[in-house]
C-alpha positions, 0 to 999 in steps of 0.5 A, spaced: 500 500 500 502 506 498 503 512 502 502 518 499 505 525 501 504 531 498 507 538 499 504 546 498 505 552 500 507 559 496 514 560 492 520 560 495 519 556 501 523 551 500 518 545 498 522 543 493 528 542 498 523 538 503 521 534 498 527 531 496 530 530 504 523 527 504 525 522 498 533 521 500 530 519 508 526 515 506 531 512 502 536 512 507 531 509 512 530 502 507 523 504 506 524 505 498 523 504 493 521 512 493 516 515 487 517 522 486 513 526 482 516 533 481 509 537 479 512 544 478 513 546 471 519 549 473 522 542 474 528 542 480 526 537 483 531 532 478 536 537 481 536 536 489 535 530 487 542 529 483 539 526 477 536 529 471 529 529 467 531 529 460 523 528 458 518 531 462 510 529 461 510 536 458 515 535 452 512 527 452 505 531 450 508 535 445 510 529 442 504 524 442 501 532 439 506 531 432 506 523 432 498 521 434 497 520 426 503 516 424 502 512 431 494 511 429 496 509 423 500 503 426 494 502 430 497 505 436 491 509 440 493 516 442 492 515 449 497 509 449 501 513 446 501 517 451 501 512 455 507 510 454 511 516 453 510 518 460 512 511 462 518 513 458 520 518 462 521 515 469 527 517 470 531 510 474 535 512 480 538 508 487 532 507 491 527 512 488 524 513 481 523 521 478 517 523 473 517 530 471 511 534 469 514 540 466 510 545 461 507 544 454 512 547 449 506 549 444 499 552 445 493 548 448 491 546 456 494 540 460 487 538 461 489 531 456 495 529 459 493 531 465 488 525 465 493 520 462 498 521 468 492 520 473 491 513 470 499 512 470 501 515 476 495 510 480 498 504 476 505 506 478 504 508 485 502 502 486 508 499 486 511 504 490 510 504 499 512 512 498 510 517 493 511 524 494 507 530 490 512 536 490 507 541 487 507 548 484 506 554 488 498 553 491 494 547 490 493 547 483 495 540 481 491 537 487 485 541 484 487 538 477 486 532 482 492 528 479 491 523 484 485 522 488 487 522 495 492 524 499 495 520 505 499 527 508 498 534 506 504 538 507 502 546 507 509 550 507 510 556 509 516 561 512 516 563 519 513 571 518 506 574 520 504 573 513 507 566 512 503 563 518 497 567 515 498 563 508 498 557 513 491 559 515 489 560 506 491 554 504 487 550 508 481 553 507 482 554 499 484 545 500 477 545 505 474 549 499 477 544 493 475 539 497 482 536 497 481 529 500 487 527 505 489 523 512 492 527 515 495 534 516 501 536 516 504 545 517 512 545 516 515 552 518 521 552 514 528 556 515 526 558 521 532 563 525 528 566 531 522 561 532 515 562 532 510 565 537 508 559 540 501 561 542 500 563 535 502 557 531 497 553 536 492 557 534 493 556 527 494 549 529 487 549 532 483 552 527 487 547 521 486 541 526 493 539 523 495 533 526 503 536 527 507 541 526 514 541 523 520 548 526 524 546 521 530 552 522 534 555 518 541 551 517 548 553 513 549 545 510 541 545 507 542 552 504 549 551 501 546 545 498 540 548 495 543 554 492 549 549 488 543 546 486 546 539 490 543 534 492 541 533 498 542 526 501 549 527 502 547 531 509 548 527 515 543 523 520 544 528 525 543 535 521 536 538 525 533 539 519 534 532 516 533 530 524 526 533 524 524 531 517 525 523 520 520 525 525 515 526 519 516 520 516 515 516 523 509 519 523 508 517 515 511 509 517 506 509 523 499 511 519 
């Protein structure tokens, strides 16, 4: 049974580099084989992670878009030609495998593709005890519902006045798209002073979030993010990868 865990919030919060610790803790833990699905259409997770995603979903649909009539004529459907162009771009790694959603590189909406890579990802989880969902800025791939459900939901946010606010938005813009989950997660990310305790308790309380996550702000993490390195060489016992294990025993214990 897979685990799926979901990652949200603004840009430039850092959900890209909690997704891949995600990934490499994991991994390191012996809970892989890991699927990371790098939503974002700016891809970086590929990046973070240490691989490269040569083929996105994006340029696979542009071209199933030029190859649909000589695939038809072969007696290829256009959705198995998808199929199996998204397929193709599984990028293989030690322990995790990466698929990319990228951007169209011609005119026309998602909204095709969107719905094959629903079918695919379903059939690919399933082989896979963790997914984790690394999504552009808000909700917008979970409202595009490229997977149903959600095991965990993780809202990301800084730790400003304006950061906890967005915190409470985020919620309720998932409560007003009905984006399904099990639990709950807030991540508070580079952290220099702390929080106002009484503060994160009160958003905490209105969410109903099942844990709250004070992730600080750490020279190594931000070393590796700005060289674009990848992130599972950090050690055991750095305080950001310490607190990101206390999610996944959370994640192992549901």
């Amino acid at each position: 049974m897979s685990h799926i865990i979901a990652i949200t919030g603004k840009g430039g919060v850092g959900k890209t580099t909690l997704s891949a610790l995600l990934v490499s803790r994991l991994v390191s833990r012996g809970l892989g084989p890991v699927l990371a699905i790098d939503a974002d259409p700016n891809s970086c997770l590929d990046a973070a992670l240490g691989v490269k995603a040569t083929v996105t979903v994006g340029s696979a649909r542009e071209d199933v878009r030029r190859e649909a009539s000589e695939a038809q004529a072969s007696g290829i459907s256009k959705t198995e030609l998808l199929q199996m162009k998204i397929a193709e771009s599984l990028v293989e790694a030690d322990g995790f495998d990466l698929i990319a959603m990228g951007r169209p590189e011609g005119a026309g909406c998602y909204c095709y593709a969107n719905s094959v890579l629903k079918s695919v990802i379903a059939e690919l989880a399933a082989g896979y005890p963790y997914v984790v969902l690394d999504n552009e800025a808000g909700l917008e791939n979970l409202s595009r519902r490229i997977v149903a459900t959600v095991d965990a939901l993780a809202l990301v946010s800084d730790g400003s006045g304006a950061g906890l606010a967005t915190l409470t938005r985020l919620y309720d813009l998932a409560k007003e798209m009905e984006t399904g989950y099990k639990q709950l997660y807030l991540v508070l990310n580079r952290l220099r002073h702390g929080c106002d305790p009484a503060r994160i308790e009160q958003i905490r309380a209105y969410t109903k979030a099942d844990a709250v996550f004070l992730l600080p702000e750490d020279a190594d993490v931000a070393d590796a993010a700005e060289r674009s390195l990848p992130l599972a060489g950090l050690a055991a016992g750095n305080p950001v990868v310490a607190r990101i294990d206390g999610m996944i025993d959370l994640l192992a214990g549901m």
